[in-house]
N, C-alpha and C positions, 0 to 999 in steps of 0.2 A: 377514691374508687378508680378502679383501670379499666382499660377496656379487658374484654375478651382475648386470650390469648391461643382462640383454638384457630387462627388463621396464620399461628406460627411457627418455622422447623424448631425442634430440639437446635440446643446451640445456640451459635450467634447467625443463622443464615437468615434469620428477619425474615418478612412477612412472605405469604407461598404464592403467589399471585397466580397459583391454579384453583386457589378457592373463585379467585374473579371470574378465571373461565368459565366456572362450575357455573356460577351464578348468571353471568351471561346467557349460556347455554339453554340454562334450566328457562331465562325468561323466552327465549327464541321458542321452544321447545312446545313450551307453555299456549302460545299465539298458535301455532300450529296444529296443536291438540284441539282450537277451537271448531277447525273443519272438519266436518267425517268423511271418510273416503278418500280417494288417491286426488293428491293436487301438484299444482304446480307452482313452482317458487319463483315469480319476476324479479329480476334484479335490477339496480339502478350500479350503474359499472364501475361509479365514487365508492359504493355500499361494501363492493364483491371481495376486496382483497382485506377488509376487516371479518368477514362473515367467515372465512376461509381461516383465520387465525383462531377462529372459535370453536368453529363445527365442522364433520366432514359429511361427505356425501352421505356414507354407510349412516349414517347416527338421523339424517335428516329422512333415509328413505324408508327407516323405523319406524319414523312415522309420519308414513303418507306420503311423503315426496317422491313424484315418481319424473318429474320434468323438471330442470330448470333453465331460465330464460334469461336473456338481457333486456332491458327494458326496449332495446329500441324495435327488439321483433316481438318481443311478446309470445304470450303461450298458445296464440294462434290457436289450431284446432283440436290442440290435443285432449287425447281424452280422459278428461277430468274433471271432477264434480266443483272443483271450488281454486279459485287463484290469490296465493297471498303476493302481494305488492311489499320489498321494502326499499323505502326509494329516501329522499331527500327532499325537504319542503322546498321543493325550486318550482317557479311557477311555469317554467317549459317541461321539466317532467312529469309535473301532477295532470298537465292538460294533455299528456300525450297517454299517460293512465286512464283518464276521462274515456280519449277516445276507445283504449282497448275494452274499459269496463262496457260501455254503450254496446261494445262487437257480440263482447259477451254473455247475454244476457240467458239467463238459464243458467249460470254459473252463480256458485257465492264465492263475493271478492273481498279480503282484507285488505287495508291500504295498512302499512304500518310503516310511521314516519321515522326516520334515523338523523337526529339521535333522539330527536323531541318533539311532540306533536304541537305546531305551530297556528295562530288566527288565521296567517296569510294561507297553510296548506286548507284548511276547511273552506275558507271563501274562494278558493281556485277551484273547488271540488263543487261547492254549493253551486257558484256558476256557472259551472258546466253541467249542472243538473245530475250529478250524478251522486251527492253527499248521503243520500235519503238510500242508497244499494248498495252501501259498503261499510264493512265494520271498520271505523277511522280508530287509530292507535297510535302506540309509537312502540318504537326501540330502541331502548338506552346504549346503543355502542357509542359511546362516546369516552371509555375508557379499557381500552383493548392490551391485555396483554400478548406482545410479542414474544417476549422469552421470558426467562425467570428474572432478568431483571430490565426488562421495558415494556412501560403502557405507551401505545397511541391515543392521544386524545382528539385524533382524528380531524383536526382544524387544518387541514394545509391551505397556503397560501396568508398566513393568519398574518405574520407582518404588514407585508402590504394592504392587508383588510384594514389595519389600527391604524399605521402612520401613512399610509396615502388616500384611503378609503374613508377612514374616521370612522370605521364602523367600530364599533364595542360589544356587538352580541355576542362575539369569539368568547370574550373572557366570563362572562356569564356561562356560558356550554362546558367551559374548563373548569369552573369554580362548582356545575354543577357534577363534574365526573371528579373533583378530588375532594368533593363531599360524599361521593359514594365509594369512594377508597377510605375514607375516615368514617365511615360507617361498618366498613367491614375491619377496623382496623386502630382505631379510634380517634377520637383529635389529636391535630401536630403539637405538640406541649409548644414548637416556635416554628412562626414563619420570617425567614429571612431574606432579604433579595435585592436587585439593584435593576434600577427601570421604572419608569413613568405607568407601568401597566403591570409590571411586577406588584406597585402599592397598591394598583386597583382588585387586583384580583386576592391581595393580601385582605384588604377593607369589604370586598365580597366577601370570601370566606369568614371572616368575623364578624359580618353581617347572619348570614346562615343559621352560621350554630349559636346565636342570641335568638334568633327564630325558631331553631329549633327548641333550644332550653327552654323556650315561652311554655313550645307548647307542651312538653313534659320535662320528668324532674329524672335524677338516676343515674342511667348509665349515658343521657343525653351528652354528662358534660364528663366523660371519662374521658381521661389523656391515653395516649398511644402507648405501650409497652413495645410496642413493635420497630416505633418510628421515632427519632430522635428531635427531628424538625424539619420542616420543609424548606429547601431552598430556591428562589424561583430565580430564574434569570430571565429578565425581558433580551429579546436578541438584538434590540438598537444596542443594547451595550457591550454589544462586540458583533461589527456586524462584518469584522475580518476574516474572522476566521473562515466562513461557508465560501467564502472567495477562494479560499488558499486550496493547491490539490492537496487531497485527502492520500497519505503513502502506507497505510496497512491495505494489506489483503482487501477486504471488504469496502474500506473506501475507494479502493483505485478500481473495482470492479462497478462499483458506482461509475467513475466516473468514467469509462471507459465504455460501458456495457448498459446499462442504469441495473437498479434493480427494482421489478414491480413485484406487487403479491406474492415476495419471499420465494423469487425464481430472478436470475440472472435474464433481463429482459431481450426477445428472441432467442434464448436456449443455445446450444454448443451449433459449432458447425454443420449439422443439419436439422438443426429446429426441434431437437427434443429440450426437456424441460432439464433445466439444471438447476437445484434447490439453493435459496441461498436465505438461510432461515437457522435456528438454531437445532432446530428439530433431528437434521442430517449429521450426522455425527462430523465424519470428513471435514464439515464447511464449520462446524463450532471450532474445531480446534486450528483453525487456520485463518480467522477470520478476524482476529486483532492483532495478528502478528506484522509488524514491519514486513514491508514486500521483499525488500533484501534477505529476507528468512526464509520466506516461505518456499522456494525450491527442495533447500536443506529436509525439510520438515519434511513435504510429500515425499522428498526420498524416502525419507528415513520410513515414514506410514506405508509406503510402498513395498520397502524392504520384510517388515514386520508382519504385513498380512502374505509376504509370501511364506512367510516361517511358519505363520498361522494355517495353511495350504498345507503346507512339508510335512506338517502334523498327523497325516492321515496315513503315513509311511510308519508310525509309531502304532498305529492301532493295533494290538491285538487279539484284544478279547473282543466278543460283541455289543457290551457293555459301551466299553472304548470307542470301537465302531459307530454305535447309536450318539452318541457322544459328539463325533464330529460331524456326523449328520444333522444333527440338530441346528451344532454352529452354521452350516453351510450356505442357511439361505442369509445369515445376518452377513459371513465374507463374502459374500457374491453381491448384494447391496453395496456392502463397504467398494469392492473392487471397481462397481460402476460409476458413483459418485468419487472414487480417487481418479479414476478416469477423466471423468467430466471435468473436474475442476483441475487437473493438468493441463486438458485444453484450452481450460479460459487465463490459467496461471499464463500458457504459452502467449497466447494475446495478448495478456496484459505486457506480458516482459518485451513484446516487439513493439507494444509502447514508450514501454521506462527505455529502452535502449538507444530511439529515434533520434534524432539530432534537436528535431521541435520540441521535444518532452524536455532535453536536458536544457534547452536555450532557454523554455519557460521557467522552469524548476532555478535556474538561475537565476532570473530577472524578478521574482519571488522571493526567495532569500536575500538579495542583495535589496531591497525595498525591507523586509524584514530586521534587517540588520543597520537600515537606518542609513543604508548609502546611497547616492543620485545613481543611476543609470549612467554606464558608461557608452561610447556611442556603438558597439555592436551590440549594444543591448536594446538603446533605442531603432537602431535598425530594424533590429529583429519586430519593436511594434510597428512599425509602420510598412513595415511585410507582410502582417498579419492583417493589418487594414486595408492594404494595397488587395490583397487576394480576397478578401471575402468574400464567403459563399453563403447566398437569403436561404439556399434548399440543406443547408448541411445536416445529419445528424446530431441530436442535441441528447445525448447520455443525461436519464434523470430526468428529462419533460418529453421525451418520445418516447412512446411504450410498445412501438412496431419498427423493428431493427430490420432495416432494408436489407445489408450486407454486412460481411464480416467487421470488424474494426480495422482501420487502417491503420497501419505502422506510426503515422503524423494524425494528429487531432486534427478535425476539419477546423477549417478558420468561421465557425458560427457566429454570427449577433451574441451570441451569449459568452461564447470564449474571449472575443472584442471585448466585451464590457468587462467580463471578470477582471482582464491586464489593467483596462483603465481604471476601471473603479480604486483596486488595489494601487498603481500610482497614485492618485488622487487622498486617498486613505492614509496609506504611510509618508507620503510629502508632506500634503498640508500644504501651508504657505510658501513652501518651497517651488508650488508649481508653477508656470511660466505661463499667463493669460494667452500668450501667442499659441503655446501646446495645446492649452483644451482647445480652442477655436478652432486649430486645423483638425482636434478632432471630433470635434462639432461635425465641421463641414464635409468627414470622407465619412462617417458616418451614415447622414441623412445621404449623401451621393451614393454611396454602396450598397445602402440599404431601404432607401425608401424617405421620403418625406415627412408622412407618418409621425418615424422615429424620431422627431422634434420634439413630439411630445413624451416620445419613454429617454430623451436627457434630462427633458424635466421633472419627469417623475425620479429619475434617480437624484438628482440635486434636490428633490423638496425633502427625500428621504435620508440625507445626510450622506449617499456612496457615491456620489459624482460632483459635489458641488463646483461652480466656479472658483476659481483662484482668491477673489474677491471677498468670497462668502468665509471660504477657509479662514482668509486672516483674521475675520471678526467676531469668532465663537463667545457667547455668550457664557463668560462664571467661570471661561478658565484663567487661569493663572501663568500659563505656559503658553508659547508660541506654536510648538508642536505637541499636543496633550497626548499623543500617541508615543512619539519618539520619548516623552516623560515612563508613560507607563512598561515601554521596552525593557525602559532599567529599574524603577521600583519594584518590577513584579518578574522580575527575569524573565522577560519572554522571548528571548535566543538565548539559544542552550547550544555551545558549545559540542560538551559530549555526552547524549541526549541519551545513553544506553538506559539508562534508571530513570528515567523524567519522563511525564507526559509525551516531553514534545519528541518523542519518539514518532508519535502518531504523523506527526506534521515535520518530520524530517530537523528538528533544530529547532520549531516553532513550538512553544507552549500555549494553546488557545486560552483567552484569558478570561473564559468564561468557565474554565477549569479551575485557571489560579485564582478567582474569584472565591470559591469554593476550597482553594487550600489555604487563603489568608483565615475562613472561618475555623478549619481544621489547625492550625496551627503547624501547619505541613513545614519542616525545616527547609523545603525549596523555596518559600519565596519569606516564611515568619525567622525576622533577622531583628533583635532588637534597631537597626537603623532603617530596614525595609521602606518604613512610610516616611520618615522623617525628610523635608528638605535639604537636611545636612548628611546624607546618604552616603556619597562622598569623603566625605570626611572623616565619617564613623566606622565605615565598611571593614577596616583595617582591623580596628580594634572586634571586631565583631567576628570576624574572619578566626583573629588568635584565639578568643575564646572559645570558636566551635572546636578547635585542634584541641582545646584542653578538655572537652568534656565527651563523654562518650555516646555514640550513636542513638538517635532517636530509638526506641524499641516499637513496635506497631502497636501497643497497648496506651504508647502516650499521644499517638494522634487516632485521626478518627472523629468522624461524627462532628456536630456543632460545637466543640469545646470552648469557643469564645463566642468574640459579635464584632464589629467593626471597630470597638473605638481600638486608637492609636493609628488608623487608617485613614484618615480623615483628607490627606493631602492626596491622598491617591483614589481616592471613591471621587471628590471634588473634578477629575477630571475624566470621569465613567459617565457617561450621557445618563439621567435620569435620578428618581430619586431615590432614597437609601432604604431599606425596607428593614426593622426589626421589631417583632412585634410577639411577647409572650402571650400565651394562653392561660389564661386563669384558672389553674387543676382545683376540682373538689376532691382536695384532700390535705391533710395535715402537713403542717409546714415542712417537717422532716423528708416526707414522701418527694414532695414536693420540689424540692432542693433534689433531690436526684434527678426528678424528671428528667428537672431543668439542665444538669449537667450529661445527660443522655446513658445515665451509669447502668438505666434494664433495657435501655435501647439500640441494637445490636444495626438498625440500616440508616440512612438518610433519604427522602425524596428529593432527587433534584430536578426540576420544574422546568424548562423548556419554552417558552411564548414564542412563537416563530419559528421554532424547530430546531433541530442539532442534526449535528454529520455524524456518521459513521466511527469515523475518527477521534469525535469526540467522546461515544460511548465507550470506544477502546481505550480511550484516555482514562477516563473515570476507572474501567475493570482494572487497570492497571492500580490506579490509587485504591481499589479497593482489595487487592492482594497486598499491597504494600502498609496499609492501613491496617490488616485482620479487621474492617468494619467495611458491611456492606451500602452500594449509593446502586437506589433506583432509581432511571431513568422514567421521568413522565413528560415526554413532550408533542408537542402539536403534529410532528409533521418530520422525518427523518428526511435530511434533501443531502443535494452537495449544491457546491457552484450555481448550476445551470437553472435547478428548481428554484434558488433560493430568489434567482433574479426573475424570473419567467413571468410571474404575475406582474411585475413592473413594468414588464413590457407592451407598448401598444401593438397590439395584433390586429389586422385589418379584419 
């Protein structure tokens, strides 16, 4: 038996994931229907820029919504019969709900908790006396689509919560939102993955749906038609790449600009809103192109919609006439948004041009590529140390852009850490106990005291450790398991025009080729690829690609294999190996196709700790080149700055 396939496009475009909004929508919708009369909508300011992805004003003021609020002012006095609350079981904002419930009395208040109604939210409520005046609820946002091919699973800062925190509710909240995309969609026929928390959330979800089967028979245990398998990546096992800058469009606007609630954060040079979402047309088609492109391109969009313009010189009839009037208001949008995003192209390019940008960008690739720092390059760190600034801009964790961008990256605590981390990361043992010490100590001197304690959280986390710690990794095999996987898995790419590592300038992130050893992608699957004797074999391996003809996009795609033959190369990937089928009810024949993904046209790929920009642009790319579609489902879209921010001690 299959699942349902009315959640899917004609074709191979795989599952619609505007059925998700729908449904989203419908429950929001739902909670609000339950007030009569004009209300007002409290927000909790974590809640806002997922609510925004779902619903808009006009849809909310249909029904009822005639105010909305941030949590921290509240709906104060406006006039309305009933306030709904959706906020986050945090026990500082449930009591600051307390207080406004109490203000408001003669009001009817929803509290509805995002994404799941928690013990802790009701005993915060009970305590403050106010559990007994409010309808207590929740709201499943905990699996939001962004575009056609990315859900938010809404978990930011989820790393740091697992491997420094030790918390594990994250992956319960994720195992409960990709239960609710296999309910709209059916079960993953296989979950695949690599990570210590990859397997738990593997062994959650096949905890689930044995729960679920318990408790009825049918389509409970129908496989996906839709979905090929799931792929999860815990992000300890590659925890380089959100270091590296991100060099398409959309990542360098990240990191340059940040981006919040699918707007370029602080808007163009005077403060209007600049989209940066898929929605906007302009910003889709420019947004996973290499930044060395993208001038080219809004020329050329630039050029086109003035021919689109010129067009009205041809009208004749009235027909005709009515015709381009119709077009008018959509080139008049286009023309402002090409606008807007010239402007921010401009910033960006007075970045890439800097002499700081090209020195890091340097010192990057050559760590990459598996070479020591030559000394204008060590220079250049300890310039960056020398200057730092505690108040700088931090693109990606400030959501209130004081001033333009500046030409040179501020020298932040967090751009500090990215250099070092990443030396520390691709040396390995190669680092000099004398080096981290000195910067140990211009550190905590530049920075603060404090920051003694976020070295050590980055060394308990495996991105900073001591010299010492490096040399002693446990279960590998290799001196540098990094500089191994460089060349197992090609991750410098020469000439990068067709290859992921487009995204990352020459860098392949390897939580992509993670994902093409499954696919059987002829970038990194080389009969010698995993083998210790790589070297050796590469040759012969080499002539027989010359004699056979080009991969066609019908032969890779989707989960075609699993790991084994990899075994020398997963051994030196932090965490553990995930592969795990799904037991179909259905005859063996059926069965056998599931498994080989032959009526399943997408993949999900899984995210714990989150992905970059870059990354996804990575994947769209293998997903052109594949003719098979890969959706993104992760925790938390960051670069750099976000990714370290939680590790950080903040006074």
């Amino acid at each position: 038996m299959h699942a349902s396939d009315s959640g899917t496009d004609v074709g191979e475009r795989g599952p619609r994931l505007q059925q998700l909004k729908e449904l989203l929508r419908s429950e929001l919708i739902a909670i609000l229907d339950t007030i009569r009369g004009a209300k007002a909508l409290v927000l909790d300011r974590d809640v806002s820029a997922a609510l925004s992805a779902v619903v808009d004003f006009a849809a909310l003021k249909e029904h009822g919504v005639e105010k909305m609020f941030l949590l921290e002012t509240g709906a104060g006095d406006a006039p309305v019969q009933g306030v709904v609350y959706l906020v986050q079981p945090n026990v500082r904002k449930l009591r600051l709900v307390a207080e406004q419930v109490r203000a408001g009395s003669g009001r009817e208040h929803s509290v509805q908790l995002v994404p799941r109604r928690t013990l802790l939210g009701e005993r915060v409520l009970e305590e403050a006396g106010v559990l007994g005046d409010v309808t207590l609820g929740e709201l499943r946002l905990d699996a939001v689509p962004l575009d056609d091919d990315v859900v938010s699973l809404e978990q930011p800062g989820m790393f740091a919560a697992l491997y420094l925190d030790g918390d594990f509710s994250g992956i319960q909240s994720v195992a409960r939102a990709l239960m609710r995309l296999q309910g709209l969609w059916g079960f993953f026929p296989r979950i695949v993955g690599k990570g210590d928390y990859a397997q738990m959330l593997a062994h959650s979800l096949e905890r689930m749906r044995a729960e679920l089967g318990a408790g009825s028979a049918g389509d409970a245990l129908a496989l996906s038609s839709a979905f090929d398998a799931a792929v999860v990546v815990d992000r300890a096992a590659d925890v380089a790449t959100p270091l590296l800058t991100q060099l398409t469009y959309e990542g360098l606007v990240s990191e340059v600009f940040g981006i919040v609630g699918g707007a370029v954060a602080g808007g163009d040079a005077k403060g209007a809103r600049v989209a940066a979402s898929g929605d906007d047309a302009v910003y889709r088609a420019i947004r996973d192109v290499g930044f060395a492109d993208v001038g080219a391109l809004l020329g050329a969009m630039t050029r086109q919609l003035q021919t689109s313009y010129e067009s009205r010189h041809q009208a004749r009839t009235v027909q005709e006439i009515r015709s381009f009037v119709g077009r008018l208001g959509g080139l008049q949008a286009e023309h402002q948004a090409l606008k807007a995003h010239v402007a921010v192209a401009e910033a960006v390019l007075r970045r890439t041009q800097s002499d700081d940008f090209g020195a890091l960008l340097d010192i990057e690739q050559t760590l990459v590529a598996g070479a020591d720092l030559d000394p204008e390059q060590r220079a250049y760190v300890d310039r960056v140390l020398a200057l730092a600034d505690s108040h700088a801009y931090v693109p990606g964790v400030d959501t209130e852009r004081r001033d333009p961008p500046a030409p040179a990256a501020p020298n932040s605590l967090h751009k500090v850490l990215r250099i070092l981390c990443l030396c520390s990361l691709w040396r390995g043992p190669a680092l000099k106990q004398k080096t981290y010490d000195a910067w140990y100590d211009e550190i905590v001197a530049a920075f603060g005291a404090h920051h003694a304690i976020t070295l050590d959280n980055l060394a308990r986390v495996g991105l900073l450790p001591p010299p010492s710690a490096a040399r002693s990794q446990p279960g590998s095999a290799h001196a540098n398991p990094r500089g191994f996987l460089r060349k197992a898995l090609n991750l410098a790419v020469a000439d990068d025009a067709d290859d992921v590592a487009y995204a990352y300038a020459g860098y392949a992130p390897l939580s992509v080729r993670l994902l093409q050893v499954l696919t059987q992608d002829p970038a990194v699957h080389t009969p010698a690829a995993s083998s210790r004797y790589a070297a050796l074999l590469r040759p012969l391996a080499d002539r027989l690609a010359t004699q056979t003809q080009p991969a066609t996009p019908q032969s890779v795609g989707g989960v075609r294999g699993g790991w084994a033959g990899w075994e020398d190369v997963l051994a030196e990937v932090p965490g553990a190996t995930v592969d795990i089928m799904q037991t179909p009810a259905v005859d063996a024949a059926d069965a056998r196709a599931q498994r080989l993904g032959v009526k399943a046209p997408a993949t999900l790929v899984v995210f714990l700790g989150g992905c970059t920009s870059a990354e996804i642009a990575a994947l769209r790319r293998l997903s052109q080149q594949h003719g098979h579609r890969y959706v993104v489902a992760t925790t938390q879209i960051l670069n750099g700055n976000s990714f370290l921010d939680p590790l950080i001690q903040h006074k």
